[in-house]
C-alpha positions as CSV (number, residue, x, y, z in Angstrom):
1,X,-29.5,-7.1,17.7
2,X,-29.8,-4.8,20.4
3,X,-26.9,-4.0,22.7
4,X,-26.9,-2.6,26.2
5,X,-25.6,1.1,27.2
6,X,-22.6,-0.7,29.1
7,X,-21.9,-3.2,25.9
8,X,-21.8,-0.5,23.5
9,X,-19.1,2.0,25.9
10,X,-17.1,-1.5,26.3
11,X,-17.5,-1.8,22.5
12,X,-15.9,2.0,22.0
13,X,-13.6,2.1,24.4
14,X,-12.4,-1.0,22.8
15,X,-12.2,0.5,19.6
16,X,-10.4,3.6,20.9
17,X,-7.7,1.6,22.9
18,X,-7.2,-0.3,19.6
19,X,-6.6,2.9,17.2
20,X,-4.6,4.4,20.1
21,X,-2.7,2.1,20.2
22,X,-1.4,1.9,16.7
23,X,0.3,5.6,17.1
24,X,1.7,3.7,20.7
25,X,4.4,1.3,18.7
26,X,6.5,0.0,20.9
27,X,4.5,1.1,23.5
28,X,1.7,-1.2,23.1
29,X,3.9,-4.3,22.0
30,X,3.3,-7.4,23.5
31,X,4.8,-10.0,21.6
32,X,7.3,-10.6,18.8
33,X,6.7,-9.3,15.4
34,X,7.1,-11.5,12.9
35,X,10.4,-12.6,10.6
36,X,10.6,-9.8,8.1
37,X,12.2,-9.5,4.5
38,X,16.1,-10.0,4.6
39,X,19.0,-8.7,2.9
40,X,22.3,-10.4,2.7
41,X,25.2,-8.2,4.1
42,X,29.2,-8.9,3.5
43,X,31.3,-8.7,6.0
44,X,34.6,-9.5,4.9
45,X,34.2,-13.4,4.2
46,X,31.0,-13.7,6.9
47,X,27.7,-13.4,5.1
48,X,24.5,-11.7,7.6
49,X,21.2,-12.5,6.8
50,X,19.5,-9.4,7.8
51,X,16.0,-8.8,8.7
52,X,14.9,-5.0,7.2
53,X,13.0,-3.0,9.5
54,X,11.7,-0.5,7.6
55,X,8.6,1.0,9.0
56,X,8.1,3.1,12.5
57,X,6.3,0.1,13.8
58,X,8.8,-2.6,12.6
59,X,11.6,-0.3,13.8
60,X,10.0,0.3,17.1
61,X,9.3,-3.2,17.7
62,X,12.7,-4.4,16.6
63,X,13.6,-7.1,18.9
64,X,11.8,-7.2,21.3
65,X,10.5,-10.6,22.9
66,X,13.0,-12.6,20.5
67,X,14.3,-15.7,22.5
68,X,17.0,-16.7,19.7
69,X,18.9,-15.2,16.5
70,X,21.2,-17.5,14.6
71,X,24.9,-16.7,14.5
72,X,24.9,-14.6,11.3
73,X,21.4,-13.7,11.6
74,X,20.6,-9.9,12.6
75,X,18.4,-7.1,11.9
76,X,19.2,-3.8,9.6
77,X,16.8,-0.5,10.6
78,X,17.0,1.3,7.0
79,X,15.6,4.8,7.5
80,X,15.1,7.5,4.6
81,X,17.2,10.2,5.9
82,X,20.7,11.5,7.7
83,X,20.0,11.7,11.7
84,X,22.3,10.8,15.0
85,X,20.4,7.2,15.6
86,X,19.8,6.0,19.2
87,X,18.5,2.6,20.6
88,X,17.5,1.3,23.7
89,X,16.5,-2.4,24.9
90,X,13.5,-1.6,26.6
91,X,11.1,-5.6,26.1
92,X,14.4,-6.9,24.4
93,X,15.8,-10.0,26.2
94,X,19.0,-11.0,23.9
95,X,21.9,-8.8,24.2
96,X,22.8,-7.5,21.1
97,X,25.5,-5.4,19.8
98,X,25.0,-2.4,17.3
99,X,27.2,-0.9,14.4
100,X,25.9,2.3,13.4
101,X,26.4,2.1,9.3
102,X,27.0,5.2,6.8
103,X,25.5,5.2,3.2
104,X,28.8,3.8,1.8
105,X,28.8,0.6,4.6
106,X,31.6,2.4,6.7
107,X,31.0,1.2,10.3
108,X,31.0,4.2,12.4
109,X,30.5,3.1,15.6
110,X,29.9,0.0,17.5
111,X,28.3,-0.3,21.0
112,X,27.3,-2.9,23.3
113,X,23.6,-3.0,24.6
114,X,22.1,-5.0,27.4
115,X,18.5,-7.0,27.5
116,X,15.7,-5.0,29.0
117,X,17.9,-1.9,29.7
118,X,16.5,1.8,29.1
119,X,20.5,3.1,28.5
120,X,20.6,4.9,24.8
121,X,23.5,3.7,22.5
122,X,23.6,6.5,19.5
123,X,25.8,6.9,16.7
124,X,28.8,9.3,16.7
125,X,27.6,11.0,13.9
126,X,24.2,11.2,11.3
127,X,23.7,7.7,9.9
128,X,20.8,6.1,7.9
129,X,21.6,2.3,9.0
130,X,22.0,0.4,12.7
131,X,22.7,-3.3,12.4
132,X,22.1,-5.7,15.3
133,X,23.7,-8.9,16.0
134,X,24.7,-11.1,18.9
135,X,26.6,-9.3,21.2
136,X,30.4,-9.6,20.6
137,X,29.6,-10.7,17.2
138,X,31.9,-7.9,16.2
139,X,34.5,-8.1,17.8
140,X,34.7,-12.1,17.8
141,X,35.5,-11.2,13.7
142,X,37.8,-8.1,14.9
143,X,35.1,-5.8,12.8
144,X,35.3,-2.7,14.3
145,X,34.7,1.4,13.3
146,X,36.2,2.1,9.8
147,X,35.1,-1.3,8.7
148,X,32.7,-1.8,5.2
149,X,30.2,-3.7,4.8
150,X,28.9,-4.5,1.4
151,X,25.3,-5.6,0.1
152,X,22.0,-3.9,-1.5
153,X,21.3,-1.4,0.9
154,X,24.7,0.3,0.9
155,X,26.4,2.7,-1.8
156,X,29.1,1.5,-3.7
């Protein structure tokens, strides 16, 4: 099969666009990702059903382009190391609130973010967990800093 000069640059640039855009994350992302592995998360007598994010691309895509979480429902960034976490809303259309988590489940801080805003919410100090729920889903259960969750991904 024999393609023209013009087919075969289309071709290429094509390809190029698409391995670009794998180091793009949430740059490039379009849509939803889809549901990922959960955890379940104690707080106090409320049970979360947490998505994990685990990976740059998961975490980078987060929620974005969701339409819905259930009550309890929310999604857990897990990363590997100690760091001052910030998150923005940029393609995310729920609000959400977020409790930045230490290793032990301590809440350290909660903040309030609104859909499709650029503002950065960051932790008050290095944390390795960020838990999103419905906005106000917190505070509707009085949870606030100095509060500990318990489940799987935190120390004991």
């Amino acid at each position: 099969m024999q393609f023209s000069s013009s087919k075969r640059w289309f071709g290429a640039a094509a390809a190029l666009i698409g391995l670009c855009g794998l180091g793009l994350g949430a740059f490039a992302q379009t849509a939803a990702q889809a549901r990922l592995d959960t955890v379940t998360i104690s707080a106090g007598m409320q049970n979360i059903r947490a998505e994990v994010a685990r990976t740059s691309q998961q975490m980078a895509t987060g929620m974005m382009f969701r339409r819905e979480m259930g009550t309890h429902e929310g999604m857990l960034f897990a990363y590997d190391g100690l760091a001052v976490r910030c998150f923005w809303m940029k393609n995310t259309l729920l609000p959400l609130s977020i409790a930045f988590i230490a290793d032990d489940g301590q809440i350290v801080n909660i903040a309030d973010m609104q859909p499709q805003s650029e503002t950065s919410h960051c932790s008050t100090r290095p944390v390795r967990f960020a838990l999103e729920m419905n906005q106000g889903w917190f505070a509707k259960r009085h949870i606030e800093a100095g509060f500990r969750l318990k489940g799987a991904p935190f120390a004991p």
